[in-house]
ROKOL-6197 format. One line per field, with one value per residue (C-alpha): residue in one letter; chain; z, y, x. Coordinates in nm, 4 decimals, decimal comma. Example, Ala and Ser with C-alpha at 12.3 -4.5 7.8 and 13.67 -1.06 7.14 Angstrom:
! residues 2
code	c(A:S)
unit	c(A:A)
w	c(0,7800:0,7140)
v	c(-0,4500:-0,1060)
u	c(1,2300:1,3670)
//
This chain:
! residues 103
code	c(X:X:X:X:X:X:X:X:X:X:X:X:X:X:X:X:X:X:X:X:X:X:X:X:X:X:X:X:X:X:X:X:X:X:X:X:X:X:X:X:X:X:X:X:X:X:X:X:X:X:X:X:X:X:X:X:X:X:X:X:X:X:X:X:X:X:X:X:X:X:X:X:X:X:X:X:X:X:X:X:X:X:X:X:X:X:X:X:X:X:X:X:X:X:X:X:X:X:X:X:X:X:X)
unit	c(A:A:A:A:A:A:A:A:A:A:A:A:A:A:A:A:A:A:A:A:A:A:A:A:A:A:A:A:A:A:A:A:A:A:A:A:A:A:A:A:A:A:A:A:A:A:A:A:A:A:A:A:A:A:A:A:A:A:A:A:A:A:A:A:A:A:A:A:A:A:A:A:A:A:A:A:A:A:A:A:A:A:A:A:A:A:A:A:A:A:A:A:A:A:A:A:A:A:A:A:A:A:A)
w	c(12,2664:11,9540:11,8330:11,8965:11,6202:11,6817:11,7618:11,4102:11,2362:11,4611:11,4430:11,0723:11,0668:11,2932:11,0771:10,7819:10,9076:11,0157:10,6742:10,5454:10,7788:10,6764:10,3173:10,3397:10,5506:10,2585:10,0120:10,2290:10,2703:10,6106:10,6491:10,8866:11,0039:11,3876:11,2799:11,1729:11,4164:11,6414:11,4970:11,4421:11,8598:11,9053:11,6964:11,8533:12,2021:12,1153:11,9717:12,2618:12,4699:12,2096:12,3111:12,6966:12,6281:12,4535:12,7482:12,9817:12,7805:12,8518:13,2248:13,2557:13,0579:13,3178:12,9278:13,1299:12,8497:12,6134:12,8343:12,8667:12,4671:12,3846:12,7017:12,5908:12,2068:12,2477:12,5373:12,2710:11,9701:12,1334:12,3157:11,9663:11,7651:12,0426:12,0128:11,6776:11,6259:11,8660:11,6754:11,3534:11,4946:11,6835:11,2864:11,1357:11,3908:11,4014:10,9562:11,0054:11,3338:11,1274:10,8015:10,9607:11,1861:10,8382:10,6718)
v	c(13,5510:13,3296:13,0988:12,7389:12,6100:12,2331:12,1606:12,3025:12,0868:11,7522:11,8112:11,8306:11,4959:11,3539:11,4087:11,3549:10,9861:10,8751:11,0158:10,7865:10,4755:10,5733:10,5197:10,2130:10,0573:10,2108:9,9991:9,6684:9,6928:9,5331:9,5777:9,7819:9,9869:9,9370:10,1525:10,4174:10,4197:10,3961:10,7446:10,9146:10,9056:10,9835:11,2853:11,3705:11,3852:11,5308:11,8297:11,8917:11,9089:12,1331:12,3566:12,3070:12,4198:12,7473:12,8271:12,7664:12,9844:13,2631:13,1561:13,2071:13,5469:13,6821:13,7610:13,7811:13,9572:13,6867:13,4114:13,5743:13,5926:13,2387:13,0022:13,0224:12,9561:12,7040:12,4857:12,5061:12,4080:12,1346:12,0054:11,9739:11,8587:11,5810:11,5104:11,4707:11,2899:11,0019:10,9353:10,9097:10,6602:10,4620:10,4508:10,3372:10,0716:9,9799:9,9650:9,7784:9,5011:9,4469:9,3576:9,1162:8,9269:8,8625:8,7803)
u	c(19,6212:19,5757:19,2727:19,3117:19,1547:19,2348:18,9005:18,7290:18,9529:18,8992:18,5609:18,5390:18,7667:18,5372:18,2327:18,4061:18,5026:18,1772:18,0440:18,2957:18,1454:17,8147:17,8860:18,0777:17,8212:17,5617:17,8223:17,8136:18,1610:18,2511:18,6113:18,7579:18,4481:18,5856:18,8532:18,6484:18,3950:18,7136:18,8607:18,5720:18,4939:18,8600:18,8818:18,5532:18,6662:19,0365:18,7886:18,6148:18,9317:19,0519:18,7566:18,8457:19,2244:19,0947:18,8417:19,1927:19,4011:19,1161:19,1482:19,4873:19,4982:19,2410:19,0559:18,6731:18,5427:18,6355:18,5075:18,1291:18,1052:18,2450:18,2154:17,7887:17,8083:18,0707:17,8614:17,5746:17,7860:17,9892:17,6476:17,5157:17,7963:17,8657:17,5003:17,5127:17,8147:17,7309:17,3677:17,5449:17,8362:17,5818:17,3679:17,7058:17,7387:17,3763:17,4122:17,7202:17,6307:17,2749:17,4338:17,6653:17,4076:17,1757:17,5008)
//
């Protein structure tokens, strides 16, 4: 039985492009923030499925053991990471929808 580790690396992309958003919106630059607010929830969600196909993969290799030591720390860490990574979109589209209104 391997590691998936999709969803490390779509979760880092996902954090890494709203970091992005966050800065451009620090820079006033208003072009093409839908797009990263856009991929940032994508990569997001494709992480967390990620995390679902691992916890099947245990499933279907009967693995029981495996699933009582990472089913727990994996409902915390996606809980928070989710968490997390919808405040920070919603700040980059609050920075960004506040900028334009003023102008």
């Amino acid at each position: 039985m391997e590691w998936l580790y999709g969803w490390l690396l779509l979760g880092c992309v996902a954090f890494l492009l709203v970091l992005a958003n966050l800065v451009r919106a620090a820079l006033r630059k208003h072009q093409g923030w839908q797009a990263l607010l856009f991929a940032s929830l994508s990569c997001g969600g494709l992480s967390l499925l990620c995390a679902l196909q691992m916890v099947g993969e245990y499933i279907r290799g009967w693995l029981v053991d495996s699933l009582l030591d990472v089913v727990p720390t994996l409902v915390a860490v996606c809980s928070g990471t989710a968490g997390l990574g919808i405040v920070l979109n919603l700040l980059a589209l609050w920075l960004h929808t506040r900028r334009e209104v003023r102008g």
